[in-house]
N, C-alpha and C positions, 0 to 999 in steps of 0.2 A: 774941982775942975772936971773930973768924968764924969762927975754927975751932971753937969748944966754939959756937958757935951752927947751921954746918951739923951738928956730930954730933949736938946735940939736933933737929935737924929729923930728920936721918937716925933717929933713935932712937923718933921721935915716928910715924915713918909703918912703919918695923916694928910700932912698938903698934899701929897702927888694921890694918897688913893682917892681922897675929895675932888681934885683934879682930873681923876680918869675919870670917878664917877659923873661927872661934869659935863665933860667933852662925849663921855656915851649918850648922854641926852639929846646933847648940842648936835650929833651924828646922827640918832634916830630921829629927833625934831627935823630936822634937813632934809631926811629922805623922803621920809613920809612925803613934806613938802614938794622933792622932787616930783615923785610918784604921782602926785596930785595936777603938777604940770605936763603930766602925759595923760593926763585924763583930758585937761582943758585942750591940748593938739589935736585930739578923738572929739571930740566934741565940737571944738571950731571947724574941724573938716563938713561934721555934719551939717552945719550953721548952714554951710557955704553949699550944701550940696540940695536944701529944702529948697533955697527960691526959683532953682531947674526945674527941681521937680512938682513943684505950683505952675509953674509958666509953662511946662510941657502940658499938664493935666487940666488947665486952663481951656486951650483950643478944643478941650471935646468936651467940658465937664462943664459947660457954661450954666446950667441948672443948680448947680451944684458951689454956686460962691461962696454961701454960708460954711459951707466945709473948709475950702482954700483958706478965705480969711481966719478961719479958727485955726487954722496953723498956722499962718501968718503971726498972729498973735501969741500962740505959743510960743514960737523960735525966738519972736522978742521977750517975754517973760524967761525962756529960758536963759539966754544970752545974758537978760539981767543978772539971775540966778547964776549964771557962770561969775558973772563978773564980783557979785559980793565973795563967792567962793574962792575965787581968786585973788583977793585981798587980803584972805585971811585964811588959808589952808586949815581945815579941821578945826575951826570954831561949830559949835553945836549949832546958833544959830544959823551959822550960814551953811550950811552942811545940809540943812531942812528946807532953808529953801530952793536950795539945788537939785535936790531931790524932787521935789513938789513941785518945780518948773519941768523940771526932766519926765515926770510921770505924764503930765498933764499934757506935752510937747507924742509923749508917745502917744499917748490916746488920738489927740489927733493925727498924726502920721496914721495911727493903724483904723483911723474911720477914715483918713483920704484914702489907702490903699484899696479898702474891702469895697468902697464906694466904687473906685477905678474899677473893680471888679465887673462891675454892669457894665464899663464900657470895651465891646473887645477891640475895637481900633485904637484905644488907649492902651489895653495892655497888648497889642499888637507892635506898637512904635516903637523905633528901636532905640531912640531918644528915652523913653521911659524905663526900657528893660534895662535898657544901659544904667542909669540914676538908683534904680530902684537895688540891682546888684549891688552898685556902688554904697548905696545907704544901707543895705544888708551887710555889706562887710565892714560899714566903719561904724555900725551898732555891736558888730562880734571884739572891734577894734579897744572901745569903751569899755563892754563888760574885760576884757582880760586888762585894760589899762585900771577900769574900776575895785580889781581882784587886787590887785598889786598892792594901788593904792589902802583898801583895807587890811592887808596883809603887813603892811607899812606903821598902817597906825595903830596895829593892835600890838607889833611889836616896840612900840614908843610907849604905847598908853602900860602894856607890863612892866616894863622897865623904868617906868615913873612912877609906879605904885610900889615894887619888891622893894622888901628892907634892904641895905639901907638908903639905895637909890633912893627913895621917897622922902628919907629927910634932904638930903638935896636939889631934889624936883620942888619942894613945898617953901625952902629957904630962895632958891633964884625963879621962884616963879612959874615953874614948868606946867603948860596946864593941859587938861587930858583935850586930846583929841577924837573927834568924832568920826563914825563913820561915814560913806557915804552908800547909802541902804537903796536898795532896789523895793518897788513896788510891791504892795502885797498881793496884786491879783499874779504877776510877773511870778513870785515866788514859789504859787502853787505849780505854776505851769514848767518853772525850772526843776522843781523838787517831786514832782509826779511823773511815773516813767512812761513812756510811752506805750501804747496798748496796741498789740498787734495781733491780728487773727486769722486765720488760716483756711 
């Protein structure tokens, strides 16, 4: 009788530490997740703030359509790219193409801007100066929502590899989450310091 009463003690606290170990996944899998939903807020903002700043850049840039349209076109591949992202938080696949929407989305933003550049009554308006702040600060908006979010899934994806978490990530299916990686031209220019001379 104490014997089949310690093995169900013993039996019962394996189920609760399989159980913690469980619900820890289930907590970091969710966050990440969250985390990831305040990327897509930072990023919808942006969506909404390109087609201003086409239609402001529009009335003076009229030479210059090929460029509009190529952002045009990027904010819809991006958009797409948000959206498989969105279905599925830190799947590798869709992680890359988010990524690879978001690069291509920058490039043209930063050939609309440099382009603007040639026109000074464009960067004169205060329509434009207005938009383009705006877009500056909800790209600083991303990169710290995009930090989190990595910061999220690095601590989901450790946590489902360490012993013995990892036998129960591998038995209910826990699968590694990806990140969402910045540009590598972007990267040299985050990671090299600025040069100042006197």
């Amino acid at each position: 009788m104490v014997s089949v009463l310690i093995f169900l003690a013993v039996l019962a606290l394996i189920g609760f530490w399989l159980m913690g170990m469980y619900n820890g996944l289930v907590t970091a899998r969710n966050f990440f997740k969250n985390q990831f939903a305040q990327i897509d807020v930072q990023l919808q903002r942006r969506f909404d703030l390109i087609p201003n700043l086409v239609e402001t850049a529009k009335g003076y840039m009229s030479h210059e359509r090929e460029t509009l349209e190529a952002v045009i076109s990027a904010r819809s591949a991006a958009q797409s790219g948000l959206a498989a992202a969105k279905a599925n938080p830190g799947d590798p696949e869709a992680m890359a193409q988010l990524a690879a929407a978001q690069n291509q989305l920058n490039s043209g933003l930063g050939r609309l801007l440099a382009v603007a550049e040639a026109y000074p009554d464009l960067k004169a308006n205060q329509n434009m100066m207005q938009l383009t702040e705006e877009l500056t600060s909800t790209e600083n908006k991303v990169a710290f929502a995009r930090q989190a979010y990595n910061d999220a899934v690095t601590t989901y994806n450790n946590k489902r590899e360490v012993f013995p978490s990892s036998l129960v990530a591998g038995m209910f299916g826990f699968a590694p989450a990806a990140l969402l990686d910045i540009a590598e031209d972007k990267r040299e220019q985050v990671r090299e310091a600025p040069k100042v001379s006197f």
